[in-house]
Backbone as a chain_set.jsonl record, in Angstrom:
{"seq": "XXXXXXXXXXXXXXXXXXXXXXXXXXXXXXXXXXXXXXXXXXXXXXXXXXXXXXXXXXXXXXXXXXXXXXX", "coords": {"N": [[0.835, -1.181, 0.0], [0.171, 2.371, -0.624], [2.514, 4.839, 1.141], [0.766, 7.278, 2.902], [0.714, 9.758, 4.518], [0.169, 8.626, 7.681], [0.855, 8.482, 9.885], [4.537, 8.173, 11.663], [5.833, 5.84, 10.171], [4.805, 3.949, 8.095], [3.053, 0.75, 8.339], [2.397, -2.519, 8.738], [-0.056, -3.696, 9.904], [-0.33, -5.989, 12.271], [-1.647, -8.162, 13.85], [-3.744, -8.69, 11.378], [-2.538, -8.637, 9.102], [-0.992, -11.867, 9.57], [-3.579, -12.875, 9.14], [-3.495, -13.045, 6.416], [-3.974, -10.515, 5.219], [-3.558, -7.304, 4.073], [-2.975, -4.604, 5.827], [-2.68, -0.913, 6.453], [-1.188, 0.423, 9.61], [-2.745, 3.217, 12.06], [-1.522, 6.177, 13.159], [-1.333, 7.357, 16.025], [-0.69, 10.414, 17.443], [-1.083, 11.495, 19.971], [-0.985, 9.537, 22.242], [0.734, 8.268, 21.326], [1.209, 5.761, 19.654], [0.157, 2.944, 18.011], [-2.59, 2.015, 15.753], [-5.267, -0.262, 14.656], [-7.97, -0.055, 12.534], [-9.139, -1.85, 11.419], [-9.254, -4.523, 12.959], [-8.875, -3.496, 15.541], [-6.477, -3.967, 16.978], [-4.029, -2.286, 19.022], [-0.7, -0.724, 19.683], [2.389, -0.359, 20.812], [5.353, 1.032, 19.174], [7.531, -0.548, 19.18], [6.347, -3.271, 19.491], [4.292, -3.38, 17.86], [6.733, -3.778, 15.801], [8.211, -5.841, 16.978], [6.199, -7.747, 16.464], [5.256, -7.988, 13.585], [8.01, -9.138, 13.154], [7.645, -11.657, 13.609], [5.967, -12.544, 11.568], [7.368, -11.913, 9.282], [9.172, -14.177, 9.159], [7.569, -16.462, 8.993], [6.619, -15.916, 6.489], [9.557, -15.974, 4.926], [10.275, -17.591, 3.066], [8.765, -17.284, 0.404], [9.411, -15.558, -1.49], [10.989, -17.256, -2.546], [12.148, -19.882, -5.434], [11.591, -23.038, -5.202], [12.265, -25.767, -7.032], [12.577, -28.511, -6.837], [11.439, -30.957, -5.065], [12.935, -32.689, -2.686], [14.612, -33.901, -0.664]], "CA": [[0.0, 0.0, 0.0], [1.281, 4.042, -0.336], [2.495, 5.476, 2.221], [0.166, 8.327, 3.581], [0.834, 10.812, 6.098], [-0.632, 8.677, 8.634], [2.141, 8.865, 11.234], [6.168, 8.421, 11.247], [6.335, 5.02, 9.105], [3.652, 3.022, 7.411], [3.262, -0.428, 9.569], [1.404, -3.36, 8.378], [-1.44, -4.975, 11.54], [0.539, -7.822, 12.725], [-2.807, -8.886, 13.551], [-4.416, -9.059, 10.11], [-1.501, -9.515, 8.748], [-1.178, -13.075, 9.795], [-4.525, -13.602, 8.732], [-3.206, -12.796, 5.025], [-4.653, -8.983, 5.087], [-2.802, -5.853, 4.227], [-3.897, -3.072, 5.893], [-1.889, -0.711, 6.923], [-2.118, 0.944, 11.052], [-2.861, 4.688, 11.844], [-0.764, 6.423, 14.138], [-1.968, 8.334, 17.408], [0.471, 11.196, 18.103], [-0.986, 12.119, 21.61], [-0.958, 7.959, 22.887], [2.334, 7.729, 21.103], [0.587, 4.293, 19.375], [-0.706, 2.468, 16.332], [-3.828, 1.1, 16.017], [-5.685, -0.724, 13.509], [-9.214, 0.22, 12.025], [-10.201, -3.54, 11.161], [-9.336, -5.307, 14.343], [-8.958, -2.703, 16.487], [-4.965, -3.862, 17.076], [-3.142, -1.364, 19.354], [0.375, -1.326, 20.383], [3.893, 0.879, 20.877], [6.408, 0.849, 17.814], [8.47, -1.772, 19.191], [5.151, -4.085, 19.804], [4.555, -3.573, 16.411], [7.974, -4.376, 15.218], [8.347, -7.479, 17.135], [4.919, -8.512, 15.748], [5.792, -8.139, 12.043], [8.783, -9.799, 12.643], [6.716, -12.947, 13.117], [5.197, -12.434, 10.086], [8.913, -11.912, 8.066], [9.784, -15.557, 9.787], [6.359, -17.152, 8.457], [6.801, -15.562, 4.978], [10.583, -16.146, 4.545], [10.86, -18.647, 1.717], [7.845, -16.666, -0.363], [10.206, -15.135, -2.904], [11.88, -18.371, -3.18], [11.821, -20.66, -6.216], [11.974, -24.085, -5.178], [12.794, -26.37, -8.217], [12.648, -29.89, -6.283], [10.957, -31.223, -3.202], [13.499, -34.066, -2.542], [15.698, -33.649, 0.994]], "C": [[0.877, 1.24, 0.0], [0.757, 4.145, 0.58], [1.493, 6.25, 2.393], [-0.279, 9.09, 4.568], [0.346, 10.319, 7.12], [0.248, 8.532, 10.033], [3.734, 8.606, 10.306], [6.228, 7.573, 9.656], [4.885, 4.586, 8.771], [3.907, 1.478, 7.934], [2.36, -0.899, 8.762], [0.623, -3.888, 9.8], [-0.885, -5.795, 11.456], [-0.491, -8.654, 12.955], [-3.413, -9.476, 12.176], [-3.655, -9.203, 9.216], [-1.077, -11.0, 8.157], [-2.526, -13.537, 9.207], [-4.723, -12.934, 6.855], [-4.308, -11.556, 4.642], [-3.72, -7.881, 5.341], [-3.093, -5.291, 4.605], [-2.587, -2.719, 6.893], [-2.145, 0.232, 8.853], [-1.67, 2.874, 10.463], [-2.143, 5.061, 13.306], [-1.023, 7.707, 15.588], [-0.533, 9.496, 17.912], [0.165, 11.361, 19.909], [-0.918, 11.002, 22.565], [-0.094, 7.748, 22.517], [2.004, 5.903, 20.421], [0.143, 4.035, 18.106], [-1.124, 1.864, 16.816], [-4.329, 0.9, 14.696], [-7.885, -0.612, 12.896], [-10.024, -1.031, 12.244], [-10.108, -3.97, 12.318], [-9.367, -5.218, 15.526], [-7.112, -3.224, 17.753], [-4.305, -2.347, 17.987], [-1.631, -1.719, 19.928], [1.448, -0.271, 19.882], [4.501, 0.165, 19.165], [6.78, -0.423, 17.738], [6.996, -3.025, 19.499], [5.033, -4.642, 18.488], [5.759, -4.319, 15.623], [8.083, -5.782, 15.522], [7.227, -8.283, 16.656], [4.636, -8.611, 13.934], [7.484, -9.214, 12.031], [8.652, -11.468, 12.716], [6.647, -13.186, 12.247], [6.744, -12.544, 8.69], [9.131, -13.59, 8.757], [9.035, -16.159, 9.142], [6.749, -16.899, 6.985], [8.118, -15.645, 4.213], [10.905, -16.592, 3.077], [9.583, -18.292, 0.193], [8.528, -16.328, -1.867], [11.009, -16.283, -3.648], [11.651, -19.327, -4.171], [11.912, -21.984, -6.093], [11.418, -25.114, -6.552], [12.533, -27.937, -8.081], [12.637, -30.049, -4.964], [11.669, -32.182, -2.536], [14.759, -33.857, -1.017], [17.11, -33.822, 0.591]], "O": [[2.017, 1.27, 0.463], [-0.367, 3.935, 1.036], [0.738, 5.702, 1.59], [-1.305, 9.094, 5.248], [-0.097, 11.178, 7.882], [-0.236, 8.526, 11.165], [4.043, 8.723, 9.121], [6.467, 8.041, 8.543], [3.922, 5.064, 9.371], [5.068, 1.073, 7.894], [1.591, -0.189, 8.114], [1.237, -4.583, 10.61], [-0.895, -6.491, 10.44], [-0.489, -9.777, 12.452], [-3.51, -10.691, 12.003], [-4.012, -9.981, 8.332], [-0.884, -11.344, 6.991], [-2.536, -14.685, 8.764], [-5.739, -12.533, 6.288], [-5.281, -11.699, 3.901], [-3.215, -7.559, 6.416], [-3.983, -4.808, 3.905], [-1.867, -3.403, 7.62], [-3.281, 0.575, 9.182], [-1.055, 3.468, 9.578], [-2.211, 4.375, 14.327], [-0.671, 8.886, 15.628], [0.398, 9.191, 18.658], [0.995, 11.342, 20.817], [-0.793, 11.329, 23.745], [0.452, 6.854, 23.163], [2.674, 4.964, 20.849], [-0.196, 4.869, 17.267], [-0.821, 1.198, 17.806], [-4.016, 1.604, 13.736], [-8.743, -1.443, 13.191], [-11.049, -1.257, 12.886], [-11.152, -3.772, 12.938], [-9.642, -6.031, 16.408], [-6.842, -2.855, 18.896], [-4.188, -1.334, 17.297], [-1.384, -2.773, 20.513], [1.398, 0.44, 18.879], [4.159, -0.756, 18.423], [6.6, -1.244, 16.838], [7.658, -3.912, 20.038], [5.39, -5.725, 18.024], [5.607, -5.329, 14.936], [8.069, -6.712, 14.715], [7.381, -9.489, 16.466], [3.827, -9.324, 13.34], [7.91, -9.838, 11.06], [9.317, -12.301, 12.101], [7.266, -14.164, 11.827], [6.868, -13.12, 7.609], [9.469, -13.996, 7.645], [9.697, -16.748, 8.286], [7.224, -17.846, 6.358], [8.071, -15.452, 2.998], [11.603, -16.053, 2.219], [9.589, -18.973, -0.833], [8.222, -16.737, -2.987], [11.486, -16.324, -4.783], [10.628, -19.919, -3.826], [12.464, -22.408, -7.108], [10.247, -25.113, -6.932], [12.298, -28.599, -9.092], [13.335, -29.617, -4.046], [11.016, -32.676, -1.617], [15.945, -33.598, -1.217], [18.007, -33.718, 1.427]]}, "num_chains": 1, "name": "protein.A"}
């Protein structure tokens, strides 16, 4: 998705996410927080971060071409 002004960075819902849904969160300047429209997801930066990096662990081998299923 584009970016758009909605706080510092553009964050994907670690929540909905996982359940194979882009959406991206909106950012609360005066709670210092992202939160998520659809699921109602809140959580600090680093909350966030460590909860996408789930999601990069799960999705790792995505770009990858495997050629042969054989061990």
């Amino acid at each position: 998705m584009a970016q758009s002004g909605k706080g510092k960075l553009n964050y994907r819902c670690p929540s909905c996410f996982m359940r194979d849904l882009d959406l991206d969160m909106f950012y609360d300047k005066e709670k210092e927080e992202y939160y998520c429209i659809r699921c109602q997801y809140v959580g600090t930066e680093e909350d966030v971060l460590e909860k996408n990096q789930m999601a990069r662990f799960r999705y790792k081998d995505m770009g990858k071409r495997f050629t042969s299923f054989e061990l």
